[in-house]
Each structure stands twice: as C-alpha cells, then as structure tokens.
C-alpha positions, 0 to 999 in steps of 0.5 A: 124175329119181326119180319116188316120193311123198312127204309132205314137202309138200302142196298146197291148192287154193281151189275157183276155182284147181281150177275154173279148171284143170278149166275150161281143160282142158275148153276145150282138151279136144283139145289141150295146155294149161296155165296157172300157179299163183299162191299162197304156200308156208308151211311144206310147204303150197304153197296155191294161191290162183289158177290163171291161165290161159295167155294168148291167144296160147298155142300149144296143139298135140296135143303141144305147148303154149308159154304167152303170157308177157307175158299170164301177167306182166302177169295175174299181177301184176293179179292178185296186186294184187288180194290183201291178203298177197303172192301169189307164182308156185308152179308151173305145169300142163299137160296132156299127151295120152293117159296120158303122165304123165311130163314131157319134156326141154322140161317139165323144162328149164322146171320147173327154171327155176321151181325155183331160184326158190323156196326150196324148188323148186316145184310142178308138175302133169300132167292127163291124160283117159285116159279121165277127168280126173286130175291128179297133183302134183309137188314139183320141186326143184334139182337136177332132181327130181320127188316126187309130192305129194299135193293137195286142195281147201278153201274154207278158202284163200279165208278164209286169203288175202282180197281187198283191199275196194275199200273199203280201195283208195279210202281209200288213193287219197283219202289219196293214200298209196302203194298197196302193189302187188308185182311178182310174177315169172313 
C-alpha cells in the first residue's frame, strides 16, 4: 500500500482525546498498546473527540497488542451517550516498538476492516518512543491504502462537540420522553 502525505484530510484532536493517548502510552511504556478514536468526519476534518482506551482484558506484549472488544463497545457506546451530536468510531491507535512505523499484515487486515466502515475510510495512528514520543497519522482507505495526514490539537473541539447537562437528561427522565442514545459500533 503507498505510503506518501496528503492534505486531502486532516486531524483535530480535543486536548483530553491527545492527553488520553499520551497517557496510555506512558502506562504501557514497555509494551504495544492502543486504543480507538471516537469523533465525527466533516467535510475532510476527522475531529476526534475522545481517545478510549483498550479495556482491561487487552492483550499487551512486546509486539503484539489485541484490544478487549466487548469493553471498547460497551465504553464506546457510554461514551458516546454522553455527547449532544452523535459521535461515531474514526479510527484506531497503537503503538509499535522501537521506530517501525510501518503497519504489518494484522495491522492492515484490522484497519481495512474500519475503512469500509466510513464513507471515506478511516483514520489510523502509529506512536513510537524512538527515543521520544511521535505519532504519525494516517488516512486508511478501501481498497487498502495509507496516506499520511497531517493532526493538531485545539481546545476549539470540546466547544464544537458538547456534553449533554444532567440538566437536560433529568427533564427528559421526568417528562418520561424517550432519551436519544445512539448505538454507535466499534
């Protein structure tokens, strides 16, 4: 699959979805890990919102990482509820060893699975510690193909995407009117 950067899509991370993906490296600083965006495409932004995190019964090795997927549904749909405009899976994360930045045959069998989700593909990342922390983005399409895109951070997406107020949740309980809650697949 070609491998070259484009500027036909872009990234925006919320600083929590950043910090959440920085963190979980920290806490798998020995291992593979990874986790999966949760966010919105509009237009050629994919925004992410949220980074969830892998789930408790994840499989983290040297050179393997396999995510807990009944935690990352049932965290993604949670999570998603929790938003007043329907937040969809984007893409996924994770890390490899050393500076392979490249991704293998399981990486890629798993990303074009997520591609024929979207419209448009998906969106995939690599972080390496080579010795210090990069993450290099990645437009993932179908058929199988990987463009680098470029990302950035903005505290302009938590303004764009807002939390429901329990507020607002409490009248729809006592008005006993159905609460719009989204399934939203991983």
């Amino acid at each position: 699959p070609s491998n070259t950067l484009t500027d036909m899509y872009k990234v925006v991370f919320s600083e929590k979805a950043f910090l959440s993906l920085v963190v979980e490296t920290k806490e798998r600083i020995e291992t593979e890990t990874g986790g999966v965006f949760l966010g919105k495409q509009i237009g050629d932004v994919f925004y992410i919102v949220e980074t969830l995190d892998p789930g408790p019964h994840s499989t983290f090795t040297l050179t393997y990482f396999e995510y807990d997927t009944p935690y990352v549904n049932h965290l993604a749909n949670k999570v998603a509820r929790l938003y007043n405009e329907k937040l969809d899976v984007v893409g996924l994360w994770h890390r490899h060893p050393g500076s392979l930045d490249v991704f293998s045959y399981t990486d890629d069998t798993t990303n074009l699975s997520f591609a024929k989700l979207g419209k448009s593909g998906a969106i995939s990342a690599l972080v390496n510690i080579d010795p210090d922390f990069r993450l290099t983005m990645y437009h993932v399409s179908n058929p199988l193909s990987y463009r680098k895109i470029k990302y950035e951070v903005s505290s302009d997406v938590s303004d764009m995407f807002r939390m429901k107020t329990y507020e607002s949740v409490v009248k729809s309980i006592n008005s006993h009117s159905k609460i719009d809650f989204k399934y939203c697949p991983v």
